[in-house]
C-alpha positions in Angstrom: 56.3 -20.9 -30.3 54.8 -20.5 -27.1 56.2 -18.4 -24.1 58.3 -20.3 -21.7 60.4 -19.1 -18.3 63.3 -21.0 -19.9 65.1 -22.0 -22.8 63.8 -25.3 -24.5 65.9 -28.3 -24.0 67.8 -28.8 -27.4 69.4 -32.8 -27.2 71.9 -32.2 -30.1 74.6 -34.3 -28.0 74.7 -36.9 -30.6 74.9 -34.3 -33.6 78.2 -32.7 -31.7 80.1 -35.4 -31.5 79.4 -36.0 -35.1 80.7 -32.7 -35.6 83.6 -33.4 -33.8 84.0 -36.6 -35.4 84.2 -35.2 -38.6 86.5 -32.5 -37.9 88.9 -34.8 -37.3 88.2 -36.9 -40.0 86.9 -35.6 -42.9 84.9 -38.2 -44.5 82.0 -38.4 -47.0 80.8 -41.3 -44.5 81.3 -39.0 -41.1 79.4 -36.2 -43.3 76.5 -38.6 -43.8 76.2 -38.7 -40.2 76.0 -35.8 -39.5 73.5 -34.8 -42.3 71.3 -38.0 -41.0 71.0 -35.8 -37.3 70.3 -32.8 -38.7 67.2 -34.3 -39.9 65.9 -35.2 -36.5 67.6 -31.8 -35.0 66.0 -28.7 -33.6 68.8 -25.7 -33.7 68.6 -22.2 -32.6 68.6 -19.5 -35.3 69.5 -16.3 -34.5 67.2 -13.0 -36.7 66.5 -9.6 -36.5 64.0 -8.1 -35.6 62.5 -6.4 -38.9 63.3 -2.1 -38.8 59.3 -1.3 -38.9 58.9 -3.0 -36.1 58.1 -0.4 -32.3 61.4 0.1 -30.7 59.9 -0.1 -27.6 58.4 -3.2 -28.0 61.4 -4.8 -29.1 63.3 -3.5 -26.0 60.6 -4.9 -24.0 60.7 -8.8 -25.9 64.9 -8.0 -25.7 64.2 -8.1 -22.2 61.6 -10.5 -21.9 64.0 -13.3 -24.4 66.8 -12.5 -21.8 68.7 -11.6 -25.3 67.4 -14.0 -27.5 68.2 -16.8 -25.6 64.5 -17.7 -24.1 61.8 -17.7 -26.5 58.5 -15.1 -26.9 56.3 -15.2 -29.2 56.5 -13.0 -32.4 54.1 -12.1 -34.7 53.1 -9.2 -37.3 55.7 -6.4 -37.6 57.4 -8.2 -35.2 57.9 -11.5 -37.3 61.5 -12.3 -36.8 63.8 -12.8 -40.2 67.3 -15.3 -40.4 70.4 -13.1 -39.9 72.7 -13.8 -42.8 76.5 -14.5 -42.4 78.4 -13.3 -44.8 82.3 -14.8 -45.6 85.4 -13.2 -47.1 84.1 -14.6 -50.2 81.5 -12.7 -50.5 79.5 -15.9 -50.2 76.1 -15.8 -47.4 75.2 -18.5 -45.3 72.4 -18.8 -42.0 74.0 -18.9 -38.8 72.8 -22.3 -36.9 73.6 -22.8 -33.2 72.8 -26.8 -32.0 72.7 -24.9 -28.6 73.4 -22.1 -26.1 76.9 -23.6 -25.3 78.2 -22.6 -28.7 77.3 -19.1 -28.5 79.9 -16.7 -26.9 78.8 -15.3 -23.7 79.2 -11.7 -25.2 77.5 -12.5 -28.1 73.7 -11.4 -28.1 71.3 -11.6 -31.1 68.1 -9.4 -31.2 65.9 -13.0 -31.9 66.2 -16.4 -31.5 64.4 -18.7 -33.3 64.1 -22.6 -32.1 62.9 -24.6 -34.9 63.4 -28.2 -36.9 66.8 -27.8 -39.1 64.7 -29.3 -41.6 62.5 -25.9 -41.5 66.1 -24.3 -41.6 67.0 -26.2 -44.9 64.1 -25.4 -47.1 64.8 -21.7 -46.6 68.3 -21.5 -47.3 67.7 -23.3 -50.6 65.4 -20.5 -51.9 66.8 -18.8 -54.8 66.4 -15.1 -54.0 68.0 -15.4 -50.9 70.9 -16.0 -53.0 72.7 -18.3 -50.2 75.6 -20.4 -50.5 74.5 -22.8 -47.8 74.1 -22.8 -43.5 77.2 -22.5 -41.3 76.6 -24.8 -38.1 78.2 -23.0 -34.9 80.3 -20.4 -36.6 82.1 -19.8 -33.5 83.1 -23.3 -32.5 82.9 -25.6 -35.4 82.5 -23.3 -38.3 81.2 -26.7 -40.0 79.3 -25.1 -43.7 76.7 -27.3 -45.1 76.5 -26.2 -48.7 73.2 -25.5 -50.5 73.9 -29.2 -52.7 73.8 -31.1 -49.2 70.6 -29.0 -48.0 68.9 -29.6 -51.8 69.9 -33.5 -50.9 67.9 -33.6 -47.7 65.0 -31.5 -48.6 64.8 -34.0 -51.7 64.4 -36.5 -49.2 61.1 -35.2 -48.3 59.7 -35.6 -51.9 58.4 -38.6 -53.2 61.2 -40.5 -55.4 59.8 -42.0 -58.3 60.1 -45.7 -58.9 62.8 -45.3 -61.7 64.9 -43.6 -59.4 64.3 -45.7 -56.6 65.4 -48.6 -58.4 68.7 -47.1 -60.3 69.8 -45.8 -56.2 68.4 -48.4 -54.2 67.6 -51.9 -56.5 70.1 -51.3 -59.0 72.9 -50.7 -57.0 71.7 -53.8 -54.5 71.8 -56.2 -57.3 75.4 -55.0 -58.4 76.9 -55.0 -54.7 75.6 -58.6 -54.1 77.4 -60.1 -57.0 79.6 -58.0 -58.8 81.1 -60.1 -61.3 77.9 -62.1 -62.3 76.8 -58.0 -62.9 79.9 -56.7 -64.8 79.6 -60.0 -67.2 76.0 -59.4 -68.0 76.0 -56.0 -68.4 79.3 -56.3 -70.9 77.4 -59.1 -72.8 73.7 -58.3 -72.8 74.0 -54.5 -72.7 70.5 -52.7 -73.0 68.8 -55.9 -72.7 69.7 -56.8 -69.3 69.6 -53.2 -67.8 66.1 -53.4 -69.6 65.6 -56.9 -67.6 66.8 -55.2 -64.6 64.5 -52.7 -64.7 61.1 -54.8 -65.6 62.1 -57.2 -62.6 62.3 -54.4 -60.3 59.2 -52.5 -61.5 56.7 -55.8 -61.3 58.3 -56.3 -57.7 57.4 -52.7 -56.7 54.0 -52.7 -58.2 52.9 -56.2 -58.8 52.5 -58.7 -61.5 49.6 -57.5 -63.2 51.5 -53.9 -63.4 52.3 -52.7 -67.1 55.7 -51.7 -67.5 55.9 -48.8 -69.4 59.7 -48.6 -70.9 61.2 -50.1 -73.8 64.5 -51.3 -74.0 65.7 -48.1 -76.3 65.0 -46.2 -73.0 68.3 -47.5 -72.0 72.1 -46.9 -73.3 74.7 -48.8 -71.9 79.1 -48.6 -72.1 80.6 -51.3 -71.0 84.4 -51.2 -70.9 87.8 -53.1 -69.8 89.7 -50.2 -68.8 92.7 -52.1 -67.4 93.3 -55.5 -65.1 91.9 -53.7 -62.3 89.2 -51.8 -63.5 86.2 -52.3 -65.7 83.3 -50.1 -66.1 79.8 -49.7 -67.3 77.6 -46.7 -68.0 73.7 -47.6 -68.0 71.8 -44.2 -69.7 68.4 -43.4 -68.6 67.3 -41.7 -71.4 66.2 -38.1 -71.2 63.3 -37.3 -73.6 62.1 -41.3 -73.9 59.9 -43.0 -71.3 62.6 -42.6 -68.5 61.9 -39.1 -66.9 63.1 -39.3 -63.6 65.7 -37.5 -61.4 68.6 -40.1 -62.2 70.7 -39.6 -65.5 72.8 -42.1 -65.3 74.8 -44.6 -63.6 78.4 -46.1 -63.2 79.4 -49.6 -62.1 83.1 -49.7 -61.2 84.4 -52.7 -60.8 88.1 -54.2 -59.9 88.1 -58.2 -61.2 91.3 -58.8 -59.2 90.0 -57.5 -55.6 86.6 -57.9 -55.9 86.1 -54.1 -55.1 83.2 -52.1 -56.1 81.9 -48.4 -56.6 78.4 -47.3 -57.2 78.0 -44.1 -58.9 75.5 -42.1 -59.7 74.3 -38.7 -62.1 71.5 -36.9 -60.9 69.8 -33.8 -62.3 70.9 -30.3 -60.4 68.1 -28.4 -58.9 66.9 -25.5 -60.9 70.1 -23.2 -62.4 72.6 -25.5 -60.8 74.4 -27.7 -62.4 73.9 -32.1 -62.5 75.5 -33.6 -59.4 77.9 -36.9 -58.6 76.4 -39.4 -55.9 78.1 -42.6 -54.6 75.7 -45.6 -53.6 78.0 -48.0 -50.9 77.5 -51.4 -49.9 74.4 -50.6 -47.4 72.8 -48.6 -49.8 73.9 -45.2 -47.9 73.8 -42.9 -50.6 76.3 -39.7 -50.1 76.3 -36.3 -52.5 80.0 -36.3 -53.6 80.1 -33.0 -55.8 79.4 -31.6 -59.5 79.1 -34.2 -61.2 81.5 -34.0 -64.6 80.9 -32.7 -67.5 79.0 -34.7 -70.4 81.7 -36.2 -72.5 84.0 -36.3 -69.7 82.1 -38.7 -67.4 84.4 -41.5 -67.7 87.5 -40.3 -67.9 86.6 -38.1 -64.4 85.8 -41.3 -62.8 88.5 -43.5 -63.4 90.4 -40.7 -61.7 88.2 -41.2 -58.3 88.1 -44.4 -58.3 90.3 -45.2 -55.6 92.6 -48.4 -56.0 95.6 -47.2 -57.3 96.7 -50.1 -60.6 94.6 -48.4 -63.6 97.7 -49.2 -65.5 
């Protein structure tokens, strides 16, 4: 960070109103857009100074940073490190500012850092920090993005592999554009047309002359008439076969009578957490919902969410 006269410019307008947005309505799609600006965002992090550090020099940068609110540039002992937040929980987050106007007037911090949220996320989400997530603008929105959301975006970064790019993104496209033709075949043909669904995908991904490496044992599907309104199907990736990727499994929901659709998805945790419930939508927007349920308890958890209400 080099030394300005001034605090950097910070365009977060768009993020705010987001914020706001959601507030008021507390959607899984209003949270997606938020989480898709923090991507682009650079926020203000407040940090301490580190207690080594020449007490005269950090009254002299105090002075210089006009209280943390212009930046200097720190190095060495003088390395600046996240102040944590701590809740009535016991639970610790990193305080995020998406500008000066959030930050109380009497309110100084010995640091501020101006860096990518992105930068932001991959921090919180290491494990002896022992955080529970990132609180944006404690004073004004309070808004807490949990360490699941922040493991979703940083995952973003990584490459996906192909079997998990087609059971979120090709999968779920060829089930949206015609759900009944998909809820008929997968009832029917079972393991041989997820198998079919898969080798169609892969050849288009990596070309004709590509081998395609799975089998159709790789694959395990449940398909069931729950009710009028409601059938189901459950295609297994199989863990320990040839499909190794970050998708467990996935759950068509179907409802013959409206024509209405869900997309699910069971993807592995990160390291010492536990497996995690995505939704897929129409656009292919996929959205972290929560824990996903327990093994054994899958379907029974989903017929609960699933949200028209004749599962009589």
């Amino acid at each position: 960070m080099s030394e300005q006269n001034r605090e950097p410019a910070l365009h977060n307008e768009a993020l705010e109103e987001a914020m706001k947005t959601f507030k008021a309505d507390q959607t899984n799609e209003n949270l997606v857009k938020i989480m898709t600006h923090l991507e682009k965002a650079t926020v203000m992090q407040p940090a301490m100074i580190p207690g080594g550090a020449d007490q005269k020099e950090v009254k002299e940068l105090l002075e210089k940073s006009r209280g943390g609110t212009a930046p200097v540039k720190l190095a060495g002992k003088m390395q600046p490190r996240p102040i944590i937040l701590k809740n009535d929980k016991g639970e610790q987050f990193f305080a995020v500012f998406t500008g000066q106007s959030q930050i109380p007037g009497n309110q100084k911090y010995p640091a501020m850092m101006f860096l990518p949220f992105k930068e932001c996320s991959k921090m919180a989400v290491r494990e002896e920090l022992k955080l529970s997530g990132v609180v944006l603008n404690p004073f004004t929105d309070n808004l807490v993005i949990h360490k699941a959301a922040l493991d979703m975006m940083n995952r973003k970064d990584a490459q996906i592999s192909l079997e998990d790019k087609i059971a979120r993104d090709m999968l779920s496209k060829r089930f949206y554009e015609d759900r009944q033709c998909f809820m008929e075949k997968i009832g029917s043909e079972k393991e041989a047309f997820a198998f079919a669904c898969y080798r169609e995908a892969w050849l288009k991904e990596r070309g004709d002359a590509a081998a395609f490496p799975y089998r159709q044992e790789d694959f395990g599907v449940i398909a069931l008439n729950i009710s009028d309104t409601l059938h189901m199907a459950r295609i297994g990736l199989a863990e320990g076969g040839a499909v190794k990727g970050w998708c467990l499994c996935v759950f068509c929901c179907y409802n013959p009578k409206s024509g209405d659709g869900i997309y699910y998805l069971i993807v592995k945790g990160a390291p010492k957490q536990k497996n995690r419930l995505l939704a897929v939508d129409e656009q292919g927007v996929c959205t972290e919902l929560s824990e996903a349920p327990e093994e054994g308890s899958e379907l029974y958890e989903l017929i609960g969410r699933v949200p028209w209400a004749d599962r009589a």
